[in-house]
C-alpha positions as CSV (number, residue, x, y, z in Angstrom):
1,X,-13.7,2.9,1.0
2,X,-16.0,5.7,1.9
3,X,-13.7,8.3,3.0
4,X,-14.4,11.9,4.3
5,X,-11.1,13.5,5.0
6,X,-7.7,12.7,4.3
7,X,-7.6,12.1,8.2
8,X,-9.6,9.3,7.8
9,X,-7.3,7.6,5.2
10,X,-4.1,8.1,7.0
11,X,-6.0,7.0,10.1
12,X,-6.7,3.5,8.1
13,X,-4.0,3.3,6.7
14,X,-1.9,3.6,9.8
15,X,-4.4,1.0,11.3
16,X,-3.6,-1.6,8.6
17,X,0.1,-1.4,8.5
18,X,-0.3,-2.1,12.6
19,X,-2.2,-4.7,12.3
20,X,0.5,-5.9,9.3
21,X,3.5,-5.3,11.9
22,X,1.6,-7.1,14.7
23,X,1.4,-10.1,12.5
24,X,4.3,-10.3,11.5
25,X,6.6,-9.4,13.8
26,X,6.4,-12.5,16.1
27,X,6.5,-15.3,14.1
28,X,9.2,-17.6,13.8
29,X,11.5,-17.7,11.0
30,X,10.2,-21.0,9.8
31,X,6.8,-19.5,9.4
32,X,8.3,-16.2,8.0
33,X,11.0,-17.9,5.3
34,X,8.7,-20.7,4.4
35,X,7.1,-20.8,0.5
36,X,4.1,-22.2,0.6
37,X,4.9,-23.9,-3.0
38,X,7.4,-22.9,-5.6
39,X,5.6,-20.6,-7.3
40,X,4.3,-18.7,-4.4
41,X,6.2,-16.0,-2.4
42,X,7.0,-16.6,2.1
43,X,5.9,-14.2,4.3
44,X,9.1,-12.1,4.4
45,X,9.0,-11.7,0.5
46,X,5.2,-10.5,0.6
47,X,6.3,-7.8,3.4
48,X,9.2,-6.8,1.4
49,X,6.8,-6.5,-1.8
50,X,4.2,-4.7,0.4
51,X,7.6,-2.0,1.2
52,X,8.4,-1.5,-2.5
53,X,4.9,-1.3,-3.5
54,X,4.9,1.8,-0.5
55,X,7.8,3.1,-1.1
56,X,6.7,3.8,-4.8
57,X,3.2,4.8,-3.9
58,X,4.9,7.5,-1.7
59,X,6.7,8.3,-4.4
60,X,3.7,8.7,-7.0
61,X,1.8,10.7,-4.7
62,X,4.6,13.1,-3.8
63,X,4.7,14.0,-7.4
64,X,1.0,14.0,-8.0
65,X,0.9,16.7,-5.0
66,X,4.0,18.4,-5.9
67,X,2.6,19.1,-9.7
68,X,-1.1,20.6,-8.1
69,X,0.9,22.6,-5.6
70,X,3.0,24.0,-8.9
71,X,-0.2,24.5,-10.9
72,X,-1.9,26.6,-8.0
73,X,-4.6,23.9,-7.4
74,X,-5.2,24.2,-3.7
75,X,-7.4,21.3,-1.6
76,X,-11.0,21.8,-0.9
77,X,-11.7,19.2,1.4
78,X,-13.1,16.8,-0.6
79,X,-11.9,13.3,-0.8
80,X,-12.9,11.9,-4.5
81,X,-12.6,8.1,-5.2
82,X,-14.0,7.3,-8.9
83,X,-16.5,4.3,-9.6
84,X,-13.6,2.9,-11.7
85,X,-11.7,2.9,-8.6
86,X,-14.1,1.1,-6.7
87,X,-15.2,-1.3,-9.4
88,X,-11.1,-2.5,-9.9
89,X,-10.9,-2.6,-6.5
90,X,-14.1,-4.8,-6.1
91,X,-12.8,-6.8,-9.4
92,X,-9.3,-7.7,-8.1
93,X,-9.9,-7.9,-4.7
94,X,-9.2,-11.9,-4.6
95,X,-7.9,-12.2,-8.1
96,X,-4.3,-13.2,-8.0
97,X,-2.0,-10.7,-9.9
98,X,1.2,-10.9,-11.0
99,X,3.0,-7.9,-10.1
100,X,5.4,-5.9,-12.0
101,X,9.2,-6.8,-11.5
102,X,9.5,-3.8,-10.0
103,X,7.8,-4.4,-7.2
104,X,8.7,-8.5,-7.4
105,X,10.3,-9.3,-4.0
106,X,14.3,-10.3,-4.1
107,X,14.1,-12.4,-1.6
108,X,17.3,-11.3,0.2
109,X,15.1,-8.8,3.3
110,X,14.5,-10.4,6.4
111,X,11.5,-8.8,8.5
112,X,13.3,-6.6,10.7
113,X,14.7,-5.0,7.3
114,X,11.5,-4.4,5.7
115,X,9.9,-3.5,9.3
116,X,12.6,-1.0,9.1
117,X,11.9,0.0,5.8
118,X,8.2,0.9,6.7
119,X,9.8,3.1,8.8
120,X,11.6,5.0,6.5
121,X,7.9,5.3,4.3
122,X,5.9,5.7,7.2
123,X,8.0,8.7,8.0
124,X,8.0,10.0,4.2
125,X,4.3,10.0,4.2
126,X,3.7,11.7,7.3
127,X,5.8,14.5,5.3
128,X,3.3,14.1,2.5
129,X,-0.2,14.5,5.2
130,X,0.0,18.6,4.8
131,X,0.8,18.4,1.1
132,X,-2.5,16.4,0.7
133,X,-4.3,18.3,3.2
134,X,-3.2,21.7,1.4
135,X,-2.9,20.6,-2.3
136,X,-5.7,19.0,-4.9
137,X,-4.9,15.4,-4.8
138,X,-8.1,15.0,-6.8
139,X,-7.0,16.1,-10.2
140,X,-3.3,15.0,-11.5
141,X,-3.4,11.5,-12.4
142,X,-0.9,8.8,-12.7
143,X,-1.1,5.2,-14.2
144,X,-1.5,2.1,-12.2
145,X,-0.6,-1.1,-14.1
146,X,-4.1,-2.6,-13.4
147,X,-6.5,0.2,-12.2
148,X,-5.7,2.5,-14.9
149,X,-4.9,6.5,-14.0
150,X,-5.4,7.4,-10.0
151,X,-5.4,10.3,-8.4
152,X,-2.8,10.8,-5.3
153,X,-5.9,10.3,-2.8
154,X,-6.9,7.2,-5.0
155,X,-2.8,6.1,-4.6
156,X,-3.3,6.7,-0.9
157,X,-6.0,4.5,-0.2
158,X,-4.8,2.1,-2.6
159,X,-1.7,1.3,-0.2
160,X,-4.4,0.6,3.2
161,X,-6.4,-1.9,0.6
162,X,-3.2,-3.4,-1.1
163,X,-1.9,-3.9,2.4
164,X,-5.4,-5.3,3.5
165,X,-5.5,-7.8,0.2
166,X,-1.9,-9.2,1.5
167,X,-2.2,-9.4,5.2
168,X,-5.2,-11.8,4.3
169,X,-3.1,-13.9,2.4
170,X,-0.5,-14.0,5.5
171,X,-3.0,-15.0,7.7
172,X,-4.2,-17.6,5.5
173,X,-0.2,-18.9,5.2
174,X,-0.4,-18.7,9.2
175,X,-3.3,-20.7,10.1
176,X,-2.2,-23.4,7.1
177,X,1.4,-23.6,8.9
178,X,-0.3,-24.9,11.9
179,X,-1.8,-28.0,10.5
């Protein structure tokens, strides 16, 4: 997570989400609809999770940038990412966690929906990329349930590293299908 430009993280992020789509966008429903146990969420319900979780994020950091553009805070380039960011992200980074019910899957999208629903966030953060590259994204803060108050650039490489944290756990559901 050692970022230089905001280039860099929407090139990552962008990265991550293909190698998401890539995954899973040609397996077979059995794979996708299958819960691994009762308690656990399929495929399909952890890529509609992983859209929420987006769409929100987008969301957050659209206000975040929206309030520095209001207060006159212009970018300078720098890209900061705090030690408590890092340490949370170290701490949790395979530590299950439940997630809010916000962002709890409902179990009714199929792939192609949430595929489709990237989309629609893909596209909303592209409209975001000159707002970060013209307004502080270092200063306003919001608060993450487990992190603790981020900064937009903070929420925008949490989405790449959420995204990485669950298309591990695909993979893993994947390779235990085949046996």
């Amino acid at each position: 997570m050692n970022y230089r430009s905001i280039d860099e993280i929407y090139t990552a992020n962008k990265a991550i989400r293909q190698k998401l789509l890539l995954t899973v966008s040609s397996l077979p429903e059995d794979v996708i609809n299958t819960r691994p146990a009762d308690d656990k969420w399929s495929i399909a319900e952890i890529v509609e999770h992983l859209t929420l979780v987006a769409d929100g994020m987008s969301r957050i950091c659209g206000k975040l940038l929206k309030e520095a553009g209001e207060a006159g805070r212009a970018y300078d380039g720098t890209v900061n990412i705090s030690e408590g960011f890092l340490s949370k992200a170290a701490e949790f980074a395979d530590v299950a966690i439940d997630a809010p019910d916000r962002v709890k899957p409902s179990g009714s999208k199929s792939i192609a929906e949430s595929i489709a629903a990237f989309e629609e966030i893909d596209r909303r953060f592209d409209e975001l990329k000159p707002l970060f590259e013209t307004n502080d994204g270092n200063q306003n803060k919001f608060p993450h349930p487990y992190f603790g108050d981020l900064s937009a650039i903070e929420w925008l490489v949490l989405i790449g590293g959420h995204e990485v944290r669950h298309l591990r756990q695909i993979k893993g559901m994947i390779a235990n299908a085949g046996q």
